[in-house]
N, C-alpha and C positions, 0 to 999 in steps of 0.2 A: 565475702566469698572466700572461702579455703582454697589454698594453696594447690589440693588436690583438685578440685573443682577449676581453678585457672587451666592446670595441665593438661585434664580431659577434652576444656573446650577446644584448647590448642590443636590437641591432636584431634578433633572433631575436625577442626576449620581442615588440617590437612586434611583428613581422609575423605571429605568432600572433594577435596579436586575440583576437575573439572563436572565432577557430577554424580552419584553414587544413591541409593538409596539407604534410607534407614536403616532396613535388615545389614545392607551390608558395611555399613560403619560400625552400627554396634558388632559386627564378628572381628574387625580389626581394635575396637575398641574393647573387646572382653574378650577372653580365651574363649570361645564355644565347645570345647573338646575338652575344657574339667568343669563344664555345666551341666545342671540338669536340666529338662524341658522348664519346668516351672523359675530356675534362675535365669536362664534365657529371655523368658518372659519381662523379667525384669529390668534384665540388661538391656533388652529392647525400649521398656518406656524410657530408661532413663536415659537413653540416646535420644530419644525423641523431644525431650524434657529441653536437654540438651541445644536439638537445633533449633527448636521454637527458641529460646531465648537466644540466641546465634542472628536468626532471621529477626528478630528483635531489636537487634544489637544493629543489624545491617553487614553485619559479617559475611551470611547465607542466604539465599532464596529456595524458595521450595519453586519446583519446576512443575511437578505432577503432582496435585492432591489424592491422587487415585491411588499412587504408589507409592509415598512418601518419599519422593525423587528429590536432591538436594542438591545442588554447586554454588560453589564460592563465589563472590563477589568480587 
């Protein structure tokens, strides 16, 4: 795993907190305001990419399937 990849998940683990969804991690984890709809999109999976391996890790749990609702461990 790259160095950049370590840092992301870090600040994944924070920005989960106590609890946060998907969407809203990936808007603290990517600028949404010099993206466009279609890099958004992306920036979404790849927060999602993200917490799956997190909740893998045991770092995170997902709380709501319906909404990809997510807090720390």
């Amino acid at each position: 795993m790259c160095i950049r990849d370590r840092e992301r998940l870090a600040r994944c683990v924070d920005a989960v907190g106590k609890g946060a969804t998907a969407f809203d991690i990936a808007r603290i984890l990517f600028n949404f305001d010099r993206l466009s709809a279609h890099e958004m999109r992306f920036a979404l999976v790849e927060t999602l990419a993200h917490l799956e391996y997190l909740v893998g890790q045991g770092d995170v749990r997902q709380t709501d399937d319906q909404m990809w609702q997510f807090e720390a461990i």
